[in-house]
C-alpha positions as CSV (number, residue, x, y, z in Angstrom):
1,X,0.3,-40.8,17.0
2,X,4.1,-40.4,17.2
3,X,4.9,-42.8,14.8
4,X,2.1,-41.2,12.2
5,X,4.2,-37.7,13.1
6,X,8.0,-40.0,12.5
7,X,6.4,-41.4,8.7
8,X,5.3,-37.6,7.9
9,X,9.0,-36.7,8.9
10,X,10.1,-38.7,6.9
11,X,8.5,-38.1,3.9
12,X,8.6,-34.8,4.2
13,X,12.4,-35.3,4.5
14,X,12.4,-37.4,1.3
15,X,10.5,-35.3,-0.5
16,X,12.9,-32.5,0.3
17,X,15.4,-34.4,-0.5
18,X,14.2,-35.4,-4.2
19,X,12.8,-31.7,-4.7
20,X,17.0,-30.8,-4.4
21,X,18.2,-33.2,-6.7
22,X,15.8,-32.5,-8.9
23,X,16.7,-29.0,-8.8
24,X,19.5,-27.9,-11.6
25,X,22.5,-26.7,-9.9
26,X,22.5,-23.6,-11.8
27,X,19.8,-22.0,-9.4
28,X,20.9,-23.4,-6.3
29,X,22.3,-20.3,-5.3
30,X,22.2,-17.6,-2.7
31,X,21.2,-14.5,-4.3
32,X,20.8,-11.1,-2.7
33,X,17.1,-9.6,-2.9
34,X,17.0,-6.4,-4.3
35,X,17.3,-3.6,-1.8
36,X,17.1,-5.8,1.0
37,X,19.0,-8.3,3.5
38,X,17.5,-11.2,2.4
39,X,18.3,-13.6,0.1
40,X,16.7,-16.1,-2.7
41,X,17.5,-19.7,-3.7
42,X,15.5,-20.3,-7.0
43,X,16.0,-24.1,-6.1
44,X,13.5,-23.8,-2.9
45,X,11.2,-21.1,-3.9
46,X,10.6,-22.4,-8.3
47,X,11.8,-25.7,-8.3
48,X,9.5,-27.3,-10.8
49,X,8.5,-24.3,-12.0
50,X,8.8,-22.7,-15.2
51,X,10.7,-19.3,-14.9
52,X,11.1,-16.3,-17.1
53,X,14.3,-14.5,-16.5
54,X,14.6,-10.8,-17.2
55,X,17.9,-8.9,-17.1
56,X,16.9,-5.3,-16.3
57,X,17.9,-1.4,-15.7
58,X,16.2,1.4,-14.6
59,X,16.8,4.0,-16.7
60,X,16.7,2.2,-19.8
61,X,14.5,3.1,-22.9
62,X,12.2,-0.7,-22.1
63,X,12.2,0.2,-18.6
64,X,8.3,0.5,-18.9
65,X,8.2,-3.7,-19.9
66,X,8.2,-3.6,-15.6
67,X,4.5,-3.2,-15.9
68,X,3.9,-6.1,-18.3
69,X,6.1,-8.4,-17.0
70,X,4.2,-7.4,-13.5
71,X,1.3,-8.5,-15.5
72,X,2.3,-11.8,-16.5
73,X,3.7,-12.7,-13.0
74,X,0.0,-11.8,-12.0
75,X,-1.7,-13.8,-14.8
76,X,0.4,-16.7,-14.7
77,X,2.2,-17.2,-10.9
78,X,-1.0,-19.8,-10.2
79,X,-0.3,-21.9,-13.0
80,X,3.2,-22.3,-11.6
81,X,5.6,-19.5,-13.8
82,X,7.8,-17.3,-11.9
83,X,9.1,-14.4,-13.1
84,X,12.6,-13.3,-12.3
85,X,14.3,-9.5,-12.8
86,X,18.4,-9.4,-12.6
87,X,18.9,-5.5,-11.9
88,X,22.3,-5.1,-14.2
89,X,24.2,-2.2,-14.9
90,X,25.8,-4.3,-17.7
91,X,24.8,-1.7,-20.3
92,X,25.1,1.7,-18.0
93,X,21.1,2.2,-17.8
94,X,21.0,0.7,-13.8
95,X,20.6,3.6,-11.4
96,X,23.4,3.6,-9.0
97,X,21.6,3.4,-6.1
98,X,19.6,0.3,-4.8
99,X,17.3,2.3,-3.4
100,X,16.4,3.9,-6.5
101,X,16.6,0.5,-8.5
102,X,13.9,-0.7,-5.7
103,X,11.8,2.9,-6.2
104,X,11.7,2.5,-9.7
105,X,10.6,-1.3,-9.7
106,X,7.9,-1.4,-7.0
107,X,6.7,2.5,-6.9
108,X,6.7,3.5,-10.4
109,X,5.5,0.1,-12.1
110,X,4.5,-1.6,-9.5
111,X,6.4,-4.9,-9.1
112,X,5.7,-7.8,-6.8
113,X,7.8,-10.4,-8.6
114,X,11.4,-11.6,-7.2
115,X,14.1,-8.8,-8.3
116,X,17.5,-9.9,-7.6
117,X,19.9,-7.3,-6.4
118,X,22.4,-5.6,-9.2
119,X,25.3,-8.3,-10.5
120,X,26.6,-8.7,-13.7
121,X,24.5,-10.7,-16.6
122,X,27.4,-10.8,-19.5
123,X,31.0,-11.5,-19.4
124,X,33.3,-13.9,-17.5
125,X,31.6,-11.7,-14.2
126,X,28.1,-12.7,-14.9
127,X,25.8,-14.2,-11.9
128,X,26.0,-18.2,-11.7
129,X,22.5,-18.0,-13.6
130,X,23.1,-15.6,-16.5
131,X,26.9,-17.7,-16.8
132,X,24.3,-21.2,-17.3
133,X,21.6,-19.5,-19.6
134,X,24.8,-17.6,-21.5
135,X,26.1,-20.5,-22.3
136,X,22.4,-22.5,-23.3
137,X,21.6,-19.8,-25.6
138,X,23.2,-16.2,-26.0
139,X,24.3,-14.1,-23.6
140,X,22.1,-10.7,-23.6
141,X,22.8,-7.8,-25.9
142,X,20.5,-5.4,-23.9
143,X,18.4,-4.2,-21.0
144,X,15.3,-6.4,-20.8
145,X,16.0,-9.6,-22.5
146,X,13.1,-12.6,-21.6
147,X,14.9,-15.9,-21.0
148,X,11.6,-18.4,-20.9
149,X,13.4,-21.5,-18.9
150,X,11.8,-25.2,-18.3
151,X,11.4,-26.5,-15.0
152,X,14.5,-28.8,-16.0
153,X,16.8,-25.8,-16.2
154,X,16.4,-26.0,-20.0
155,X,16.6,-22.5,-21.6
156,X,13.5,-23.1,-24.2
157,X,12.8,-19.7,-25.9
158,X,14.8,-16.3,-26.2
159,X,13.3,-12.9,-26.7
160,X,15.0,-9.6,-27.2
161,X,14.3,-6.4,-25.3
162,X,12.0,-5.1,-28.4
163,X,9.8,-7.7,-28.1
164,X,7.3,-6.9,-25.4
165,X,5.9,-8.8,-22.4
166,X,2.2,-9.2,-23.7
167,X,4.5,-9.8,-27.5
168,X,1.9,-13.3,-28.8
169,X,5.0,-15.5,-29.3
170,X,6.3,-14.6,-25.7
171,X,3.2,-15.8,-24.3
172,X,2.5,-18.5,-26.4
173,X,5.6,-19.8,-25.0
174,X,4.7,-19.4,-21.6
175,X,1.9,-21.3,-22.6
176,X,3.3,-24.5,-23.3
177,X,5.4,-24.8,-20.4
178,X,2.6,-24.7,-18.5
């Protein structure tokens, strides 16, 4: 028995060990939880996954995209894609209030995906993510733009704030990295 419990150790140790390096450094971060003490590393809780990153505000004009992207992360969370909001008052639409922020999100449109805590998504101050997928692809030009990103770390698609969560091309993208 204890050397069946020392081999499941140590695979489990190995396999932790591969699941990290596997892992691009990019999300191998700490990052605050919105409204809340705890934190996030997108290395142990998506690695391997698929994720579509969201840069969002709560008093923007696309605030309502909350409820589909809700929907998606509901659709699609078994088949392995995790969906990821970065509150941002980048372009002055973020309430200034976390509180609020965290209102907004899970009591008006009902949210249940991972929001990360208000930091910047532009500039030479943007998170450790948004500085990686800035410099993949573009960085965003307003509230609400859908970063679809491989399991490799590989930003594969951008989509602009007009173009809505249940949009055919977004999901057709979704799709095929799944």
């Amino acid at each position: 028995m204890r050397t069946l419990v020392l081999l499941l150790s140590s695979l489990m140790l190995s396999f932790s060990v591969q699941a990290a390096e596997s892992c691009p450094e990019f999300l191998d971060y700490e990052l605050p939880k919105l409204h809340s003490n705890e934190t996030v590393n997108l290395c142990k809780v998506a690695n391997d996954k698929p994720l579509l990153v969201v840069n969002t505000a709560s008093h923007c004009g696309y605030t309502r995209q909350f409820e589909g992207l809700e929907a998606l992360h509901q659709k699609y969370k078994e088949s392995g894609l995790m969906v990821v909001g970065f509150a941002s008052n980048d372009f002055n639409q973020e309430a200034k209030e976390e509180a609020e922020v965290e209102r907004v999100c899970r009591e008006n449109f009902g949210v249940t995906f991972t929001m990360i805590a208000p930091s910047f998504v532009t500039g030479q101050k943007a998170n450790p993510v948004f500085q990686e997928i800035n410099r993949q692809s573009e960085q965003p030009g307003w509230n609400f733009t859908k970063y679809l990103i491989s399991k490799e770390g590989k930003v594969v698609a951008t989509f602009p704030s007009k173009v809505q969560p249940s949009d055919k091309k977004l999901i057709d993208a979704i799709a095929s990295l799944l």
